[in-house]
N, C-alpha and C positions, 0 to 999 in steps of 0.2 A: 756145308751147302745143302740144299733141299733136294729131294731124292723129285724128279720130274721126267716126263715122258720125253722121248727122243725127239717127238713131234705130236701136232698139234693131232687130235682123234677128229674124226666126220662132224662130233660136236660140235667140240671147240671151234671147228672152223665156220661151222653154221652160226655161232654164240659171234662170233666177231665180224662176221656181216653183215648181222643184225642190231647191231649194239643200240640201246633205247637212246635216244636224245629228248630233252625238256621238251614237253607237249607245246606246237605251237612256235617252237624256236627258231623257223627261219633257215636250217640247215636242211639243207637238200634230203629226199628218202633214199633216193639210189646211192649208195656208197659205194659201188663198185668194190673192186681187189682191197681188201684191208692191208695200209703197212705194215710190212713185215707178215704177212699173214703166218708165215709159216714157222713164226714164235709167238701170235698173240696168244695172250691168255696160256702159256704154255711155263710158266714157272708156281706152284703151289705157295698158296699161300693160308696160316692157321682158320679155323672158323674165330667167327666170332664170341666172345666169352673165353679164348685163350690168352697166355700169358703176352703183355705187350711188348717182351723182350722178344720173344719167339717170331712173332708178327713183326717187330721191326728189323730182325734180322732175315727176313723171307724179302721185304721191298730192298734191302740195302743190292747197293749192284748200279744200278740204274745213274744214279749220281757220281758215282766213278766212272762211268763211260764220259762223262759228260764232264766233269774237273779235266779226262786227260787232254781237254781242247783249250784247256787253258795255261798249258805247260808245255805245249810241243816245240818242236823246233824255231819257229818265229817267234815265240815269247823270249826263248832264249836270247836269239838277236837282240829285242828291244830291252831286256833287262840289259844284258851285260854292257850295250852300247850305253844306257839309262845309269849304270851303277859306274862305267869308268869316266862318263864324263861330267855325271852332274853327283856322283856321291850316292848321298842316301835320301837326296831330294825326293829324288821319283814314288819313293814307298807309300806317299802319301796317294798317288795314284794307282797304284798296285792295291791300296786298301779301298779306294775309292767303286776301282773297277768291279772288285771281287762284289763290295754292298749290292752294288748294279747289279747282278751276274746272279745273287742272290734273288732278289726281290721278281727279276723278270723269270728263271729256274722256277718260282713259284706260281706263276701265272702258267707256264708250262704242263708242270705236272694238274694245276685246275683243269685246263683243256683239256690235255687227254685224259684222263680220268673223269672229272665233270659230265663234257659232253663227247667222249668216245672217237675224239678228231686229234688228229696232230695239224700243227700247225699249217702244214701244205695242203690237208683239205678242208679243212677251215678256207682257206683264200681261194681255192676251188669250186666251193659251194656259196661262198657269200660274193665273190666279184664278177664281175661280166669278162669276158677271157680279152680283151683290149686291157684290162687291168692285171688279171694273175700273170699270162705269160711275161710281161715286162718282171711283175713279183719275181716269177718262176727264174725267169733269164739273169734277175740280178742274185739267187741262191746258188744256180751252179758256180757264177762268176765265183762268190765267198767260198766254193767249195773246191774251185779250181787254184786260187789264192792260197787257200789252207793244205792243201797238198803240196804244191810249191814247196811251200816250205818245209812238208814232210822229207818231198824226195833229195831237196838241199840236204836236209837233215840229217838222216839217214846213211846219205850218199859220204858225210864228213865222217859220221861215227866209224862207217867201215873203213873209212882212210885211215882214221887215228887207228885204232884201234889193231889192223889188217894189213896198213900198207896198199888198198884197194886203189889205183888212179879214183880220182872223181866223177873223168866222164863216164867208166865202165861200172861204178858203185850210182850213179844217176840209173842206169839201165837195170843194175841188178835188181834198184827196188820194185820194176815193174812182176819180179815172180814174188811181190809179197801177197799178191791174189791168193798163193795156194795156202798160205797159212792161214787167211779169213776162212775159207773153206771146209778147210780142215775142224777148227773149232766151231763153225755152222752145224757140221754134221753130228758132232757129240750135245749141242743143244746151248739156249744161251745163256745156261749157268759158267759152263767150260768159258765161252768168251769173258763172261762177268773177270771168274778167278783170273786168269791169265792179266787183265789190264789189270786187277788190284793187288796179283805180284811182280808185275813191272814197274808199279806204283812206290811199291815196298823197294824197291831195289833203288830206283831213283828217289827216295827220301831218305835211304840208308848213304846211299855215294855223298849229297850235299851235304849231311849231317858230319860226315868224318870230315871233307871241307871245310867246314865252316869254324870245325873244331881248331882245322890247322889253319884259317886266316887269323883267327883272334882278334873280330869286329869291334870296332869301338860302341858299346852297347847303349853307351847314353846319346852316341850319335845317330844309333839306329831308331831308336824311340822318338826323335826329334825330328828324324826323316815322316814319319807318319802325319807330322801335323801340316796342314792344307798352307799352301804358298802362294801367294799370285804373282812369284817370276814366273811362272809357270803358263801363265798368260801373256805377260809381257815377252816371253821370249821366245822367237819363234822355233830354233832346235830344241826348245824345250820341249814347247806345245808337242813338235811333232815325232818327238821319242813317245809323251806322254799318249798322244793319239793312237800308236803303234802298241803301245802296251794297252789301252783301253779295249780295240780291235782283233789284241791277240787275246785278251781276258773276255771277255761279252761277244763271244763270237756267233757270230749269225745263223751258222749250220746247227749250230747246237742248241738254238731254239726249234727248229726243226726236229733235229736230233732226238730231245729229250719227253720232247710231247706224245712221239713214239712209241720210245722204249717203257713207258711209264706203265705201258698198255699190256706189257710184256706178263703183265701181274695175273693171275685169277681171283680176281679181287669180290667179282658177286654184285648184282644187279641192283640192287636197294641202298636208296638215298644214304641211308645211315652206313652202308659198308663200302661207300663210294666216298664221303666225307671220312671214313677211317684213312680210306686209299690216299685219300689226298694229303692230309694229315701226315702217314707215315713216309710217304715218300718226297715230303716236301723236308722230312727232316735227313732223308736220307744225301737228299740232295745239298743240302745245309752244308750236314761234317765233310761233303767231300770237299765241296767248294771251299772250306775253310783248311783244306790240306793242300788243295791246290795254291791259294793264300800262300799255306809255310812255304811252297816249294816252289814258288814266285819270287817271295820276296827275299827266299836262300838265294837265289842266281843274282839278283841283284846287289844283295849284302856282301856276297861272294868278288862281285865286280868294283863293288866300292873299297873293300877292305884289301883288295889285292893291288889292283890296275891304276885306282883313282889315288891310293894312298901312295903308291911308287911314281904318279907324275903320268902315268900312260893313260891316256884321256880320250883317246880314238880306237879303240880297240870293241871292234864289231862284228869280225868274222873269226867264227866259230873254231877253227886251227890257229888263229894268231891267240886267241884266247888260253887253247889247251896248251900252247907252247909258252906259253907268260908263267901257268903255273908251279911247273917246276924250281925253275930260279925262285919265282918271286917268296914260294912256300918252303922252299928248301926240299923235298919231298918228291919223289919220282912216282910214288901211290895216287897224289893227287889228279894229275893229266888222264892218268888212268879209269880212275873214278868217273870223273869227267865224262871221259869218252864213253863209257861201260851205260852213265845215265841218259846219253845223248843220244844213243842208241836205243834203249827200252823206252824213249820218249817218242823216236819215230816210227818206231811198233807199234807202240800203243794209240798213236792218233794214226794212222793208218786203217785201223778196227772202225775208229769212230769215222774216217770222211768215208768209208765204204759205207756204213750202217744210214746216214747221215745221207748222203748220195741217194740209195733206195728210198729212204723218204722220199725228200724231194720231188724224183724223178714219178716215182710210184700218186702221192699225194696232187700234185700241180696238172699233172696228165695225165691220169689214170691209165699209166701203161707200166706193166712192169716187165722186166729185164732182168735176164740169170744176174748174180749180183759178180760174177767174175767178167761178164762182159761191160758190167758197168762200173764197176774196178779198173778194168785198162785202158776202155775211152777217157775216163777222167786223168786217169794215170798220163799215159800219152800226153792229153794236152798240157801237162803240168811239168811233163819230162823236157820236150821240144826248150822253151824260155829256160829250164835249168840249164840243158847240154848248150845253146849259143850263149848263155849267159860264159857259162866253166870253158868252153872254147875259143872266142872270141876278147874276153875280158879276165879271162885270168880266173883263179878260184878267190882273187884274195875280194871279187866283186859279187859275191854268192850272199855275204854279210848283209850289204846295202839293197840286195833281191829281194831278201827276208824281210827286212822292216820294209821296203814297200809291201810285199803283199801285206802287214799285218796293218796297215795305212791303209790300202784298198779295203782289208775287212770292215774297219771301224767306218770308211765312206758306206758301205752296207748294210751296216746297220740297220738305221732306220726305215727300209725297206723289210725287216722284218720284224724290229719291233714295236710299231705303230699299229701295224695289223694286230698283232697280240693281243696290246692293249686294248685295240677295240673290242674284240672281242669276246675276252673279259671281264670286260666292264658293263657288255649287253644282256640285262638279264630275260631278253627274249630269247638271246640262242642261249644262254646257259642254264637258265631257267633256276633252280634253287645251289646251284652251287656257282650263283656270279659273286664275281670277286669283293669281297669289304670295301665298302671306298675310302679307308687310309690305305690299302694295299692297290688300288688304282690311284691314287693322288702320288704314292710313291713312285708310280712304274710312270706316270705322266713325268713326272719331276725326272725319270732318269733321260726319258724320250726327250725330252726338250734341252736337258744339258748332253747329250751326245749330238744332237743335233746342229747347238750352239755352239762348241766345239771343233765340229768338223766344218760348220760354215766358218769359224773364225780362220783356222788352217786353209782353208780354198783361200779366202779374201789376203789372207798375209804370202799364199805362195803366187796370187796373178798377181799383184802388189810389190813385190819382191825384187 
């Protein structure tokens, strides 16, 4: 890790409220409170004419916060629901979403790096406030969504795991404010390492799994290639939609446009296209581990659950308990439980980081980030605790894939805007996007879109 200040100096924090934008580009002068101010420009990174290993190990960080939102507790749902009841169909989606996930991650790190904006003040500065707060009101929604499903998450791991009730493991996870806190204060390299050893931990658990399913490998390579029952069928579409929403998740465009910022990267064209450059690859490898540890939980589901006949298997303790018999192995549940846990850790870091945006970017107000950790928390506890009271735990499964359904309805409230912006070489000025990297990010906006309108028409239809 890089040896960095505890906090940003009088500089730094003048350097990031100033941050130049393309002459002429149409983004507002007043910047008000920079996100996250109190990590911008706050991690070192080599001069220029240093070793490019050196330098891409200084940006790496940033693209793992942002993979753990594509692995957390509601992805879980929609694979294992995705892998016990259609197989190893769905991977072709899992590979689809991550392409997506890629290409828009890199339009991400263009903005904030480019022109010095994360995505929420970007749609601050470019829309008239009849358009951003609707913006704004549909990001908390994706954000209140995505917690959901952490505090589901979370709440199962401490059960498996502890023997926690669920309603009292729903509540415990609102003191996970103090652990955000805690690694704020030592700086956000500490946050960095922390989610990319919970990372390690949860690649390590599948990998013993998957060793003890013994996946049929040429049926998992076949799952990859593109299907149109997939369209034809409507529990298909809508696991696949659930998995899309849990993989391209909407905060983490917000999210990552951010944290990119987090760099001391340097003012000049040329070290601003390095910036972009090395963090667009950092964002790459993550997302392509988030990939393995996607389409592990699926492969996971298909080799265990689908291959023994169990085809409805969606909530997250029916699943830990299938493993044992099915694997012969009392290590494997355990695992399980151990990864399912550091998955709702680790996205818990990002809807707080994630949150502050937002909130910070769309209304120019900010808020200690533990107060704004347990408003979002709250709202997201209340629909778990009547859900786990009134419906049983074994209804917490089918909670999850809706929210990651309402994600993927989200979407294109965030990434349209993107795109625009992007592709405007008036606000980006010399670092607007290539236009095959805007033809791509249009192609992804129009089939998410197509998509979720096909899923509305086939559920009023229904």
């Amino acid at each position: 890790m890089d040896a960095r200040t505890p906090g940003p100096s009088p500089d730094t924090a003048a350097k990031a409220a100033a941050v130049p934008r393309p002459e002429g580009s149409g983004w507002r002068a007043e910047r008000g409170e920079p996100s996250l101010a109190d990590m911008f420009a706050s991690v070192r990174t080599p001069k220029q004419g240093g070793s490019f290993w050196r330098k891409l190990l200084a940006f790496l960080g940033p693209g793992y916060l942002v993979a753990v939102g594509y692995m957390d507790p509601g992805n879980w749902a929609t694979s294992l629901a995705g892998g016990s009841r259609f197989g190893y169909a769905l991977l072709t989606v899992a590979l689809l979403s991550n392409l997506m996930a890629i290409v828009l991650q890199s339009l991400c790190t263009r903005l904030g790096v480019g022109a010095g904006r994360d995505l929420a003040q970007a749609c601050r500065d470019s829309f008239p406030r009849f358009v951003s707060l609707p913006l704004w009101l549909s990001a908390e929604i994706a954000i209140t969504a995505t917690d959901l499903a952490e505090v589901i998450g979370t709440a199962i791991g401490l059960n498996l795991l502890f023997h926690i009730p669920l309603q009292i493991g729903v509540i415990i996870t609102a003191a996970d404010v103090f652990l955000i806190l805690a690694l704020q204060a030592f700086g956000f390299r500490w946050i960095e390492a922390f989610v990319v050893a919970m990372l390690g931990v949860i690649a390590a658990c599948f990998a013993v799994q998957i060793a003890m399913a013994d996946p049929d490998w040429g049926a998992v390579l076949r799952g990859f290639a593109p299907s149109t029952e997939i369209l034809r069928n409507p529990q298909m579409l809508y696991l696949a939609l659930g998995i899309l929403g849990a993989t391209v998740m909407p905060h983490n465009l917000y999210l990552h446009s951010g944290l990119v910022q987090t760099r001391r990267y340097g003012d000049s064209d040329g070290e601003k296209r390095e910036a972009i450059r090395l963090a667009t690859i950092d964002s790459s490898i993550a997302l392509c581990l988030a990939l393995v540890i996607n389409a592990a939980i699926l492969i996971l589901a298909a080799a265990t659950y689908h291959r023994a006949g169990q085809i409805d298997v969606a909530e997250l303790d029916q699943a830990h308990a299938f493993l044992a018999p099915l694997l012969g192995s009392t290590l494997a549940p355990t695992l399980f439980a151990i990864a399912l846990l550091c998955c709702g850790l680790n996205s818990t870091i990002t809807a707080t980081l994630s949150g502050q945006i937002v909130m910070e970017g769309f209304l120019n107000l900010r808020v200690a980030p533990w107060l704004r950790r347990l408003v979002t928390r709250m709202i997201a506890i209340v629909p778990a605790v009547v859900v786990t009271v009134w419906a049983g735990e074994k209804a917490t499964g089918q909670l999850l894939i809706f929210s990651q359904v309402v994600l993927s309805l989200q979407l294109p409230f965030a990434v349209v805007p993107l795109v625009m912006f992007t592709a405007s070489r008036a606000k980006m000025g010399p670092f607007v996007a290539p236009r095959w990297l805007t033809v791509l990010a249009t192609l992804t906006a129009a089939t998410i879109i197509a998509l979720n309108a096909k899923l509305v028409w086939d559920y009023v239809n229904g």
